[in-house]
KEMAR-737102 format. One record per residue (C-alpha): residue in three letters; x, y, z negated. Coordinates in nm, 2 decimals. Example, Ala and Ser with C-alpha at 12.3 -4.5 7.8 and 13.67 -1.06 7.14 Angstrom:
BEGIN
     r       px       py       pz
   ala     1.23    -0.45    -0.78
   ser     1.37    -0.11    -0.71
# end
This chain:
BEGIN
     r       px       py       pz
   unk    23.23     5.19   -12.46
   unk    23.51     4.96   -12.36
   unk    23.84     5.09   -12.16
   unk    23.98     4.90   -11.86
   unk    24.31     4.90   -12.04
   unk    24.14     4.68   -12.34
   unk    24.02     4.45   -12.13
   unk    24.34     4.43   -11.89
   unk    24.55     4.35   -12.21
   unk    24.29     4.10   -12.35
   unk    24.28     3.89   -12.00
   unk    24.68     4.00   -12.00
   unk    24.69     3.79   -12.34
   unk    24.45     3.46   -12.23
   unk    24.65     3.38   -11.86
   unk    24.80     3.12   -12.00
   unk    24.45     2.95   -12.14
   unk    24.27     3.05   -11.79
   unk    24.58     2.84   -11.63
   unk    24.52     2.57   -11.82
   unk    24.18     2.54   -11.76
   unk    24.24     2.57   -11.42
   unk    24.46     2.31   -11.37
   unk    24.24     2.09   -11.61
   unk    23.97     2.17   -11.41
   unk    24.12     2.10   -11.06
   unk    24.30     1.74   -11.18
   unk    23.93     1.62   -11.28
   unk    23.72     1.74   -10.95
   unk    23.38     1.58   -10.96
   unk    23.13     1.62   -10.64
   unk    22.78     1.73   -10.57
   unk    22.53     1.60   -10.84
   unk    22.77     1.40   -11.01
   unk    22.99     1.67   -11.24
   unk    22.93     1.54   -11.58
   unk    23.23     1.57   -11.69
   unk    23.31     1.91   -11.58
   unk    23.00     2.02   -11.75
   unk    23.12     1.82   -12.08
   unk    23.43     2.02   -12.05
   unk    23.28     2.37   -12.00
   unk    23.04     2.33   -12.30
   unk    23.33     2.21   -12.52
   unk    23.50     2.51   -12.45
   unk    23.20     2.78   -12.51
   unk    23.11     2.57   -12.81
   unk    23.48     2.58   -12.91
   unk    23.45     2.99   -12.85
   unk    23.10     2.98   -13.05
   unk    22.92     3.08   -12.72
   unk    22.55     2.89   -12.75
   unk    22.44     2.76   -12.43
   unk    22.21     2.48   -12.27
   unk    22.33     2.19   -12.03
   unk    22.14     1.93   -11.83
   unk    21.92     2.26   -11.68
   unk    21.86     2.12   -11.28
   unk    22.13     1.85   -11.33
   unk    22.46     1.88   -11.51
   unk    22.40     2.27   -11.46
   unk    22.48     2.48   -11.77
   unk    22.31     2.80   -11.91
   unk    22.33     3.05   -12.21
   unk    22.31     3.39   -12.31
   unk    22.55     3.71   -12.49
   unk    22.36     3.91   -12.67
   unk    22.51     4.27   -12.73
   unk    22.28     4.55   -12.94
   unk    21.94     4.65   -12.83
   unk    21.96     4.27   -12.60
   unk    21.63     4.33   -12.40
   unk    21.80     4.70   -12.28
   unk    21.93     4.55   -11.97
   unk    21.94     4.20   -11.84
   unk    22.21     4.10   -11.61
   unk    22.38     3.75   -11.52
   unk    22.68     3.60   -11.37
   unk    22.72     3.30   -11.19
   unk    22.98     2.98   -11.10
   unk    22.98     2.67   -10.90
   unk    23.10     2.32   -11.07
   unk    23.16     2.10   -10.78
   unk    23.42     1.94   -10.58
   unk    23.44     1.84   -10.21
   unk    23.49     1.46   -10.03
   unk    23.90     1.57    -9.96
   unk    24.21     1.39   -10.02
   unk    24.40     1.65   -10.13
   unk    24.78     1.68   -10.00
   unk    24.89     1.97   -10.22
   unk    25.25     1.88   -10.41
   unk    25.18     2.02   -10.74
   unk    25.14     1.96   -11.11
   unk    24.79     1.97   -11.12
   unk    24.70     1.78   -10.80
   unk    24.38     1.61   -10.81
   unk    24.39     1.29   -11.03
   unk    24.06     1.18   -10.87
   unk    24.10     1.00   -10.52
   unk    23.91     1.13   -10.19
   unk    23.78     1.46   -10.42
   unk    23.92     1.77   -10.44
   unk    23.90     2.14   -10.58
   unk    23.95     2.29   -10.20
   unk    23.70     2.58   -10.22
   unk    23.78     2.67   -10.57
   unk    23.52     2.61   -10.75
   unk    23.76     2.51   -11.02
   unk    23.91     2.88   -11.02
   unk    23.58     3.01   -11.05
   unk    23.46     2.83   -11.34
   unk    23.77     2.96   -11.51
   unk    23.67     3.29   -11.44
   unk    23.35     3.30   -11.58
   unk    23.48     3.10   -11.87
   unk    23.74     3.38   -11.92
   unk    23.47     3.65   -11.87
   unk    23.25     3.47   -12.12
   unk    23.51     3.49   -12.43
   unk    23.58     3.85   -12.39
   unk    23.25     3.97   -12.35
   unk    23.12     3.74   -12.70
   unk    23.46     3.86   -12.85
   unk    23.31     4.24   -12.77
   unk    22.92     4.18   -12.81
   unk    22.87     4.45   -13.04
   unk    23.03     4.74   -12.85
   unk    22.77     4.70   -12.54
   unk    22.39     4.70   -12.50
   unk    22.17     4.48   -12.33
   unk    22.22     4.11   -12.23
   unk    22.45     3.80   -12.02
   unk    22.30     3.57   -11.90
   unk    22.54     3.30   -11.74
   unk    22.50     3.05   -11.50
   unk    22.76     2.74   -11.39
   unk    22.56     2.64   -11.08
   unk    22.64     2.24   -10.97
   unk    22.58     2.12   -10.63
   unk    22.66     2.41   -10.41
   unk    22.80     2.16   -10.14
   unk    22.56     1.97   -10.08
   unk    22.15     2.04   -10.01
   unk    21.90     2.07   -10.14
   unk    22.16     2.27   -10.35
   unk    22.18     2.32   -10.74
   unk    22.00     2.67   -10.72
   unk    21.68     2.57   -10.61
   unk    21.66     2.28   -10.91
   unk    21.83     2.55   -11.17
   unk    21.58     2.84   -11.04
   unk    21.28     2.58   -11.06
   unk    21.44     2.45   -11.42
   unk    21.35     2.87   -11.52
   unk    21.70     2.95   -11.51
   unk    21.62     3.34   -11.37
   unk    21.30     3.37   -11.66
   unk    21.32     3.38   -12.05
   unk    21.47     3.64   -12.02
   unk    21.45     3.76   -11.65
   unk    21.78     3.92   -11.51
   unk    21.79     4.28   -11.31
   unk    22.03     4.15   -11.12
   unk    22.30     3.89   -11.05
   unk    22.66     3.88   -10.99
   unk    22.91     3.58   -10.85
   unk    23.25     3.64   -10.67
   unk    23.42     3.36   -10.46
   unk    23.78     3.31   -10.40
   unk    23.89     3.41   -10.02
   unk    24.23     3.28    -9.87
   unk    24.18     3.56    -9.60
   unk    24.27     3.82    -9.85
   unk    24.57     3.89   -10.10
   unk    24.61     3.83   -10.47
   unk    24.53     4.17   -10.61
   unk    24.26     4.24   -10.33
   unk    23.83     4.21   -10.33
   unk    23.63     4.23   -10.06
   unk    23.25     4.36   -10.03
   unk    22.99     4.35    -9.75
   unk    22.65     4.53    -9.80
   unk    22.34     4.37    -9.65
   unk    22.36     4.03    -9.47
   unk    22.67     3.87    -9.53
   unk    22.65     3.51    -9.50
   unk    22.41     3.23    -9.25
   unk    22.16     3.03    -9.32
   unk    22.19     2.67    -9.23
   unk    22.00     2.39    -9.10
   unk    22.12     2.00    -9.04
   unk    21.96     1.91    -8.67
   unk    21.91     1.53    -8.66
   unk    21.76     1.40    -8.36
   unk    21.68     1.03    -8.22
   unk    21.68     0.94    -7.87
   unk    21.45     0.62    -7.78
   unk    21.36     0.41    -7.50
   unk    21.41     0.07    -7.37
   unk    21.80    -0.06    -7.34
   unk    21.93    -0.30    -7.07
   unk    22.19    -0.41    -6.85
   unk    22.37    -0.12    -6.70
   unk    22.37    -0.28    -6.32
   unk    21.94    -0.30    -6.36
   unk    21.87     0.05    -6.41
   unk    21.49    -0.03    -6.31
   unk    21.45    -0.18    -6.65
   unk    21.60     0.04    -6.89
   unk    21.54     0.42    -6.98
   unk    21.87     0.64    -6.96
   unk    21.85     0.70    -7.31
   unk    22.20     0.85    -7.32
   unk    22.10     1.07    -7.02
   unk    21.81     1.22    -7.16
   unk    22.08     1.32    -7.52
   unk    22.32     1.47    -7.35
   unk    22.03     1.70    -7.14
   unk    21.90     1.75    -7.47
   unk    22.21     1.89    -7.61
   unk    22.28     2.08    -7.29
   unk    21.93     2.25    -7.24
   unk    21.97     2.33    -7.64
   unk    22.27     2.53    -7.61
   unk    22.17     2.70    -7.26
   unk    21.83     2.85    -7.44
   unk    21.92     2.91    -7.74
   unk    22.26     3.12    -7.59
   unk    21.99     3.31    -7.33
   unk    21.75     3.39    -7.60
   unk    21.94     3.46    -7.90
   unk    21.91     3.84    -7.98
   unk    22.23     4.07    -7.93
   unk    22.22     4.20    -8.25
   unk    22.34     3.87    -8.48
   unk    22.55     3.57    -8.39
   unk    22.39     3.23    -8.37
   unk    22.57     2.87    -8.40
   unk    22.40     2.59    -8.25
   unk    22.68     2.31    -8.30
   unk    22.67     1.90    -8.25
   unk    22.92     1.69    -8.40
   unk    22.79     1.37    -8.40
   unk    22.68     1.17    -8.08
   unk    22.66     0.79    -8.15
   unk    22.48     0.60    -7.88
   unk    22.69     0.27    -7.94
   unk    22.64     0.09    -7.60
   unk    22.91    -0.06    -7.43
   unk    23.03    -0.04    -7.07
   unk    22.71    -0.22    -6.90
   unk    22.43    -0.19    -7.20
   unk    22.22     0.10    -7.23
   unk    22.16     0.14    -7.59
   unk    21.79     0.20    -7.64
   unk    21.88     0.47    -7.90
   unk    22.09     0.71    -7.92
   unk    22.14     0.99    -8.26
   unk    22.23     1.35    -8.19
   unk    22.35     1.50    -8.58
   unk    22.47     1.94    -8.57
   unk    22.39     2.24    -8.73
   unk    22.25     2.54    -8.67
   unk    22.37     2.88    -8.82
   unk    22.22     3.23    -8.78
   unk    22.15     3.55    -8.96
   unk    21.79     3.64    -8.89
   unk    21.50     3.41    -9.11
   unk    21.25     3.50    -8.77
   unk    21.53     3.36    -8.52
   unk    21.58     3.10    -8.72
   unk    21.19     2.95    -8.71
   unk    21.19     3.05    -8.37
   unk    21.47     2.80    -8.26
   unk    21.33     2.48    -8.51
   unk    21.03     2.55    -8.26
   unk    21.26     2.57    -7.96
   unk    21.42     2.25    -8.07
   unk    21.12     2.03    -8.08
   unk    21.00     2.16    -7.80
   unk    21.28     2.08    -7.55
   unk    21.36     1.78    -7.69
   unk    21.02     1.65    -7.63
   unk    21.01     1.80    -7.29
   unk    21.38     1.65    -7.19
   unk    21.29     1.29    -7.30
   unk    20.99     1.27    -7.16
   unk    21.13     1.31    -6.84
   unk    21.37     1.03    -6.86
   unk    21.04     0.81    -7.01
   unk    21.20     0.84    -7.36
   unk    21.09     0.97    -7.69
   unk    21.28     1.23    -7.95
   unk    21.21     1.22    -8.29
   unk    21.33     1.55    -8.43
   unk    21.42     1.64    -8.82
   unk    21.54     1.95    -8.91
   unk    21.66     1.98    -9.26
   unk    21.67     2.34    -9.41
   unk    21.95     2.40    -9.57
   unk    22.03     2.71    -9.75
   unk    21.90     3.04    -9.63
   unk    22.07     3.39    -9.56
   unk    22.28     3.52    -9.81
   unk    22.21     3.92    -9.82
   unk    22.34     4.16   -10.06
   unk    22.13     4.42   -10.23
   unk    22.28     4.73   -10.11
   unk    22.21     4.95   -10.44
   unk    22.37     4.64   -10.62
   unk    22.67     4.60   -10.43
   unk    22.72     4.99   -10.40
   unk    22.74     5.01   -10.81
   unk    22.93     4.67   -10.80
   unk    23.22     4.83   -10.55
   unk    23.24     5.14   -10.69
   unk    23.30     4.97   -11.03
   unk    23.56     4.77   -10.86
   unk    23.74     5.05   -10.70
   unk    23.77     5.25   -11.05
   unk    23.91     4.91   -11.23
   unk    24.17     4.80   -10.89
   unk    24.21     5.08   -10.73
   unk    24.04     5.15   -10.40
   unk    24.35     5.06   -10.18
   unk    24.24     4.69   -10.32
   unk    23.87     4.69   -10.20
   unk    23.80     4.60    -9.89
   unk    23.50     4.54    -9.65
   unk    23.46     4.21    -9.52
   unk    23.28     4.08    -9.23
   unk    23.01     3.84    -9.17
   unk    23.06     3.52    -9.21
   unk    22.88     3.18    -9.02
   unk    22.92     2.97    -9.34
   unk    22.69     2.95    -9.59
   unk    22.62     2.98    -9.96
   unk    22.39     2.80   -10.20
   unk    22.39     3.13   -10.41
   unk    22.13     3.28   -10.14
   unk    21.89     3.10   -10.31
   unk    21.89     3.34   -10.64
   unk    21.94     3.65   -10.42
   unk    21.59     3.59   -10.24
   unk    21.47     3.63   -10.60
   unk    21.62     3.92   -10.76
   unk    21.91     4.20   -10.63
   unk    22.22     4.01   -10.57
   unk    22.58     4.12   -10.53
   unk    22.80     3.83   -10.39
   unk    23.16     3.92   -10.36
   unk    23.53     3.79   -10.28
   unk    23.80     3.74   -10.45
   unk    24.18     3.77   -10.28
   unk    24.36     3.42   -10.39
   unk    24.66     3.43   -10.12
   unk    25.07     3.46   -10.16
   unk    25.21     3.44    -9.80
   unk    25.54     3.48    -9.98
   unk    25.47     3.16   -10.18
   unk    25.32     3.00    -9.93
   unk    24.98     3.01   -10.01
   unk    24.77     3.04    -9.72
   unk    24.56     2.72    -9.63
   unk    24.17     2.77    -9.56
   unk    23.89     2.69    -9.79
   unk    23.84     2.33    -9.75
   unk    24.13     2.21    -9.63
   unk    24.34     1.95    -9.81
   unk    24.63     2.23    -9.90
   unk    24.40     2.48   -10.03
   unk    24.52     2.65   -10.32
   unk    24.51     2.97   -10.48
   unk    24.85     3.19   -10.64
   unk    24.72     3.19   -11.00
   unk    24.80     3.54   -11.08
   unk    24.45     3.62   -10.93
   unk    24.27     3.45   -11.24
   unk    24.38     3.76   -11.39
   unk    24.23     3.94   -11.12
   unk    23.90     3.79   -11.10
   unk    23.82     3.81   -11.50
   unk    23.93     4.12   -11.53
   unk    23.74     4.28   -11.27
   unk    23.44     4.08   -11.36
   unk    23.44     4.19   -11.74
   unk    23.49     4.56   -11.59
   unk    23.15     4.51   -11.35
   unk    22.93     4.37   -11.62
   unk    23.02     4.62   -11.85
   unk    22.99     4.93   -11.57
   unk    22.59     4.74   -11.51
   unk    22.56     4.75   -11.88
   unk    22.70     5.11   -11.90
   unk    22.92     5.02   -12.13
   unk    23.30     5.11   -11.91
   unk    23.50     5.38   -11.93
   unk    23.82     5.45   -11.76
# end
C-alpha cells in the first residue's frame, strides 16, 4: 500500500523535470498526424526511465505497459493526447512556441507531462502494487478520423485488455488546485455537414436562364435550423452551426454552385441519425424547388463522450480523499467534443478535468485561443492525483 503523502513528496521532488518537459514539449508543438518528434521525445524519456514501450501503434502513437506483482490481477490504463493546433500563438513567455502557425493551446503538452510524470513513479513503485498500466499517448485528437479509432484498430485496448480507462484534460474554467467530474454524458458528438448547391449560373439581369443557386442555400440553411430547432427533444441541447458559405459570384453572375460547410453537435446517438436523415432530406426537397441539385456529405466525426458511472463514482471519491472534497467539483455538459469517446464506447471510461487557471497571474484565456496557458503548479496537481486514482483502481492507496 502506498500513502498519498509518498506520492505528494515524490511528485513534490520531480516539478522541476515535469516543467521542463512541459516547456520542451510546448516550444516543439507538432499537429494532427504529423508528431514525430514529440513521439521521439516521449520514448527517449521512458527509455531514459527504463519504461519499455511500443511507438508507431496507429501513427506516431505510443504504447507500453507497468507491470506490478500478480500483473493479470487487474488491468487498467491511462491515456494522453500528443498534438498541437493550426495557432499562432501570442503568449510572451520563455517557452513560446518555436514552431510558426502551431501551438500547444489545448494542452496537450501539459498532459503528456502528466502521464510521463505518472509513468516514473508508478515504475519507480511497481513492486508495492498488484495488477497492471497500460498507457496510451493518443496522436491526432484534433483532427478526424481521430488517432483512437487507428490505435483501437492497431489492438491498443487487447493483449492485455484493460477494465477500464482513465484520461484528465486541463480546464481553464476551473482553478489550479481544483478537478472537475460529470457522471453519464458529458461531452457531443460531432459531425462536419458539407453541402453543394448546383444549377445553371448566368447573368444576374436574365433570371430566366439561370437557377437561383444562392437562393435555394440560404433556404437550405434556413429550413435546416427551423426543423431541426422544432424537433429537437427537450431533454439535450443540439448545435446545428454553418460557418462557411462561399458562393463566389459577383454582383450580376449567379454562380452555378454554391458550398454550404458547419457542424452539427448533440448528445443523443438516435437524434443524431435522425437529423443526417433530416439533412438530406430537405436539402433535396429545397433545391429542387429552385430547379437545383444538393449533393450532401456528412462526415462523422467523433461520437458522444459518456462516463461510466461506477467508474467515475470510484474515480471521484479517490479524488476527494487525495484533494480534499472542497477541490472536486461537478461540471456541466459540454457541446465540444473528444476523440477519447472512441475508447469509452469500448470499455468503462472515466474522463475528467483538470483546474489549470491563476486569475491572480493572469492566466485565464480559453482552450484554443492564441494566449492559452496553464499556471504550472497544477502539473503537480494532475500527477499527483493521477498516481493516487490508479493506485485507489489497483487497491493499492491508503490515506
Amino acid at each position: 500500500m502506498i500513502k498519498s503523502t509518498i506520492i505528494k513528496s515524490a511528485v513534490g521532488e520531480m516539478a522541476g523535470e515535469l516543467i521542463q518537459i512541459r516547456d520542451h514539449l510546448h516550444a516543439h508543438p507538432e499537429l494532427s498526424f504529423r508528431e514525430r518528434e514529440t513521439a521521439i521525445y516521449i520514448s527517449n524519456i521512458l527509455s531514459t526511465w527504463g519504461i519499455s514501450h511500443e511507438t508507431n501503434i496507429g501513427g506516431y502513437g505510443i504504447t507500453g505497459l507497468i507491470e506490478g506483482k500478480n500483473p493479470r490481477n487487474k488491468i487498467i490504463a491511462i491515456r494522453a493526447d500528443m498534438d498541437a493546433l493550426p495557432i499562432k500563438e501570442e503568449n510572451s513567455v520563455a517557452y513560446k512556441s518555436l514552431n510558426e502557425g502551431i501551438m500547444h493551446a489545448c494542452g496537450h503538452d501539459a498532459h503528456i507531462t502528466m502521464l510521463l510524470g505518472t509513468l516514473k513513479f508508478l515504475n519507480e513503485h511497481k513492486s508495492e502494487f498488484e495488477g497492471t498500466v497500460k498507457f496510451i499517448f493518443q496522436p491526432a485528437e484534433e483532427m478526424l478520423p481521430g488517432g483512437a479509432i487507428k490505435m483501437i484498430g492497431a489492438g491498443v485496448l487487447e493483449n492485455p485488455k484493460p477494465e477500464l480507462i482513465i484520461a484528465q484534460h486541463v480546464l481553464p474554467d476551473l482553478e489550479a488546485g481544483k478537478v472537475g467530474f460529470k457522471s453519464g454524458v458529458y461531452m457531443a458528438s460531432s459531425d462536419e455537414v458539407n453541402l453543394i448547391v448546383k444549377g445553371s449560373g448566368g447573368h444576374a439581369a436574365i433570371p430566366e436562364r439561370y437557377d437561383y443557386t444562392v437562393m435555394a442555400a440560404s433556404n437550405i440553411m434556413v429550413d435546416l435550423f427551423n426543423a431541426i430547432e422544432n424537433e429537437k427533444p427537450k431533454d439535450f441541447p443540439s448545435v446545428l452551426a454553418f460557418g462557411e458559405f462561399r458562393a463566389d459570384g459577383a454582383y450580376n453572375i449567379i454562380p452555378s454552385e454554391v458550398k454550404i460547410n458547419g457542424t452539427f453537435r448533440t448528445f443523443n446517438e438516435d437524434w443524431r441519425k435522425r437529423v443526417h436523415q433530416l439533412i438530406n432530406d430537405i436539402s433535396s426537397k429545397v433545391a429542387n424547388k429552385y430547379n437545383c441539385t444538393c449533393h450532401v456529405n456528412i462526415k462523422n466525426g467523433y461520437p458522444v463522450l459518456v462516463n461510466n458511472e461506477d467508474v467515475t463514482s470510484s474515480t471521484r471519491k479517490a479524488a476527494e480523499e487525495f484533494l480534499g472534497k472542497g477541490n472536486v467539483e461537478e461540471v456541466k455538459t459540454r457541446t465540444t467534443v473528444e476523440d477519447f469517446a472512441r475508447f469509452a464506447q469500448k470499455i468503462p471510461a472515466c474522463f475528467y478535468r483538470l483546474g489549470i487557471a491563476n486569475r491572480e497571474k493572469g492566466i485565464t484565456s480559453n482552450l484554443h485561443t492564441s494566449t492559452f496557458d496553464i499556471d504550472e503548479s497544477s502539473l503537480e496537481t494532475g500527477v499527483g492525483l493521477m498516481i493516487w486514482i490508479v493506485l485507489s483502481h489497483l487497491g493499492a492507496a491508503t490515506k
